[in-house]
Each structure stands twice: as structure tokens, then as C-alpha cells.
N, C-alpha and C positions, 0 to 999 in steps of 0.2 A: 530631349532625345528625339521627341516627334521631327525637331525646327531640324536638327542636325540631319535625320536621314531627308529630308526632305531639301535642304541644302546639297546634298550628296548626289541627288536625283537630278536636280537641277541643273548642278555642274556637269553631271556624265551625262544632260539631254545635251549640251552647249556642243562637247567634244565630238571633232569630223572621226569620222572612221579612217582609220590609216590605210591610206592607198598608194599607189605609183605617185602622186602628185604630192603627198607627206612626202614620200621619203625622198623625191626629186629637191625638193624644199630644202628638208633635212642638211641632203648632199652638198645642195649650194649654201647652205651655211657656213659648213662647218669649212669649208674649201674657200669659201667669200667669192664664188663664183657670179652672184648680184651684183658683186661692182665693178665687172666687165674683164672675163677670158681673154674674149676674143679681142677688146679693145688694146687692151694692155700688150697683146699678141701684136696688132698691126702697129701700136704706134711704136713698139720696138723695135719693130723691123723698117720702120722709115724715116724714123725721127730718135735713135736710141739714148741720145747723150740728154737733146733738149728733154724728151719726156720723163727724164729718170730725175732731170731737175725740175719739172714741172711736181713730180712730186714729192719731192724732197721740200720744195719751198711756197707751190701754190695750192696743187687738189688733191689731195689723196683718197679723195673717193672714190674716185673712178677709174681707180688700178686696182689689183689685187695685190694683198699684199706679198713683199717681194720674197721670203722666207718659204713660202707656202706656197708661191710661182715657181720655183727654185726648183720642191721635192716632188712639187708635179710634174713639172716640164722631163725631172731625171727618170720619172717615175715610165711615161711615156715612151723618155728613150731608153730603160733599160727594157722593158716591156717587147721591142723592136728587133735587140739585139739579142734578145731569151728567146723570141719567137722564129728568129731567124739564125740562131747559134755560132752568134760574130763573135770573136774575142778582138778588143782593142789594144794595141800593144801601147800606144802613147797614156791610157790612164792605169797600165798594169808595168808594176817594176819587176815582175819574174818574165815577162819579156824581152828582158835585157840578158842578150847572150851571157856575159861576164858575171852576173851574179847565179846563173842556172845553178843548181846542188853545193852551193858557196852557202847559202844565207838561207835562212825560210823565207823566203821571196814569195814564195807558192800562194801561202796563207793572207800576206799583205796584197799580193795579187790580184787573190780571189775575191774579198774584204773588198777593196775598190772597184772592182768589175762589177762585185751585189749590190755593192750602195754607194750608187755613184753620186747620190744629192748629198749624202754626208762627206763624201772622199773630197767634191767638188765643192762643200764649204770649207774644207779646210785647205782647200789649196786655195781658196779667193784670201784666207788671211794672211797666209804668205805675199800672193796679190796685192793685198790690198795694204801690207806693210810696204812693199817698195814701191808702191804707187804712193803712198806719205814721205817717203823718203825722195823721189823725183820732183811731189809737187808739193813740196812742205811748206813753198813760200804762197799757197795758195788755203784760203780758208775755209777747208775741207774736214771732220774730223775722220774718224776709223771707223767709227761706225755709219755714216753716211757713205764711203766709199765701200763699205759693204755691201751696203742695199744696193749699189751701183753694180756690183758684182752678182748681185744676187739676180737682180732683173737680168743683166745681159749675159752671164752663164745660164741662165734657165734657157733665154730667147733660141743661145745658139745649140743648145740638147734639141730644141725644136727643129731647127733649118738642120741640124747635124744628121738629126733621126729622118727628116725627107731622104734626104738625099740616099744614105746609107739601106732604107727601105727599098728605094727606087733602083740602086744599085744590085743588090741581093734579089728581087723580081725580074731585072732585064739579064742580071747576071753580066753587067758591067763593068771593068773596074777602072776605066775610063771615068766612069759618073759617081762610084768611092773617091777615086783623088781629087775631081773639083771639088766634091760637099767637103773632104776635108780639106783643102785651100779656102773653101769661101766658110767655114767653121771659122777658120784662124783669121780670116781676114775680117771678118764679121766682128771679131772680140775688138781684133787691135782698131776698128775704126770705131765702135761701141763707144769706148772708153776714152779715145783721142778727142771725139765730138763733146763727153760732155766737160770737156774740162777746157775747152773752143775749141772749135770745130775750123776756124780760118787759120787756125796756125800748124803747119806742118812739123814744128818740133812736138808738141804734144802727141800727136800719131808717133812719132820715132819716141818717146816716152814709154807712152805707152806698149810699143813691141819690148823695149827691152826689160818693163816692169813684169808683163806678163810671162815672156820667158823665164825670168829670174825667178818666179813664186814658183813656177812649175818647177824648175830646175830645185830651188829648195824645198819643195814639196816631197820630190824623190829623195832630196839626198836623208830627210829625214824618215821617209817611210823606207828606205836602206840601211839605217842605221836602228830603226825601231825590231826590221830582220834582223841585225847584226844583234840585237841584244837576245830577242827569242833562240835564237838557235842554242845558247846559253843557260839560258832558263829551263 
């Protein structure tokens, strides 16, 4: 009984007191912010195709993982668009004139406007199905082109949320339409690079894959309304 409380003692002299610096610790655990934010950050934005295969097949250490880049980076941007009371009409299908008091559009609307790292992985699997169906002859599988999706939709929440902050501050909408041209442009060169980056069909590839999942994206989050309105 003695050995034991005096084992107990022992243990609780060992333990730091929890401060800013635990829970700092803590944060970047649980986030895997230790194997590099900010690294992961720059080499997406200058190198996005080669580094997505650097780790897919060389270091995965020193990125974050891509799932948990994804719901932060969405995290960020919705954080941006709550703070500044933007509605996005390209990731909300009750934006669409034609479906207004037709369908509960509202509700799918809303859904994707609140949770855009979830709406934004389910549109990468539309994505990332007609990007298998474009490069089938390459040997790629579904979930590798995931993670592909996963890195470079986080990256461009991030270049998306500059701009659209920047905009809403100067009260520009000059500087809304390029962030969202260089959003779009951002993906389609993303995704052209990692699959080679010297050959220009792979960019027209990829515009028309990435279109396509979005476009299937909506026609089933208009039909997932078509069925509530029922229910």
C-alpha cells in the first residue's frame, strides 16, 4: 500500500502543470500541425501537382495530413465568410433561380454553406470519379486522387478566403472576381500539374473533370431536395 501511494507521488512530482504551452502542444497534435502548416501551405501553392506526389510516393512527413488540411483550411474559410456575411452562390444550389420554392433547396443550401469541408469532400468524389474515368490509362487509384483533391481544395479555401477577405475590407468587387478566377484557375492547374505538368491536354482534362463533379454534385444535391420536399 505504502510502494503504491508513494508510486502515485512519484508520478504526479513527474507531471508539468498545464499551461498555454500543454495545450499549444495538445492543439498541434491533434491537428498534426508538427509536420509543417505552413510548409504544406507554400509548397501547394508553388509546386501543387509535384508535392502532392512527393507525398503520395516519397515523405509524408512533412505535410499535414491531407483530410485534416481539407477541414481546416474549410474551417478558415468558412470562419471568413460567417465573419463577413458572404453567401456563395457557386457552392449553394438554392441559388439557383429555377429551383427557388420548387424543391427545399434552402435546407441543401444551407447544409453546404455550414459545412463546406464536408460538402467539398463530397464533391472531390464526384472529382475525383471523372478524373479516373479521363486518366484510367494512368496508374492512379480513387483514393490517391483524393488525397490529391483533398490537398488542393483545402489550398484553394485558403487563396479563395484572401482574396474574398480582401475584397469585403476594400469593398471591391473587382478583387471578388479575380480571387474567384484565380480559385478556378488554381484547381484546374493543381490537378493538370500533378498528373504532368508539360502536357497541356492534361490541364483541358482536368477543366472538364472538375466541372463535371461540380456539375454532378449539384444535380445530386437537387435531387437529394427533390426527394425531401416529399418526405
Amino acid at each position: 500500500m505504502n510502494e503504491d501511494l508513494r508510486d502515485t507521488a512519484a508520478h504526479k512530482s513527474k507531471l508539468k502543470r498545464i499551461d498555454k504551452d500543454y495545450l499549444y502542444n495538445e492543439i498541434k497534435g491533434v491537428f498534426n500541425l508538427e509536420k509543417g502548416l505552413f510548409l504544406t501551405i507554400k509548397n501547394l501553392l508553388v509546386r501543387p501537382g509535384k508535392s502532392v506526389r512527393e507525398f503520395l510516393f516519397e515523405n509524408r512527413k512533412k505535410y499535414v495530413k491531407p483530410i485534416i488540411f481539407l477541414i481546416l483550411t474549410s474551417l478558415f474559410f468558412s470562419l471568413i465568410i460567417s465573419l463577413l456575411d458572404i453567401n456563395l452562390s457557386f457552392f449553394n444550389i438554392d441559388k439557383i433561380e429555377g429551383l427557388k420554392g420548387k424543391l427545399r433547396s434552402k435546407e441543401i443550401g444551407d447544409w453546404s454553406q455550414n459545412n463546406l469541408g464536408y460538402s467539398q469532400l463530397i464533391m472531390g468524389v464526384f472529382i475525383a470519379f471523372w478524373l479516373k474515368v479521363f486518366y484510367r490509362k494512368m496508374n492512379y487509384n480513387l483514393y490517391e486522387i483524393l488525397i490529391l483533391l483533398s490537398f488542393v481544395l483545402g489550398e484553394s479555401f485558403i487563396i479563395f478566403g484572401i482574396f474574398v477577405f480582401l475584397a469585403a475590407i476594400l469593398n471591391s468587387a473587382v478583387i471578388g472576381l479575380i480571387g474567384t478566377l484565380i480559385y478556378f484557375i488554381y484547381i484546374i492547374w493543381a490537378i493538370g500539374q500533378f498528373f504532368g505538368e508539360h502536357k497541356f491536354i492534361n490541364y483541358l482534362k482536368s477543366f472538364f473533370a472538375y466541372a463535371l463533379g461540380n456539375i454532378t454534385y449539384l444535380m445530386i444535391m437537387t435531387l437529394i431536395a427533390f426527394l425531401l420536399k416529399f418526405l
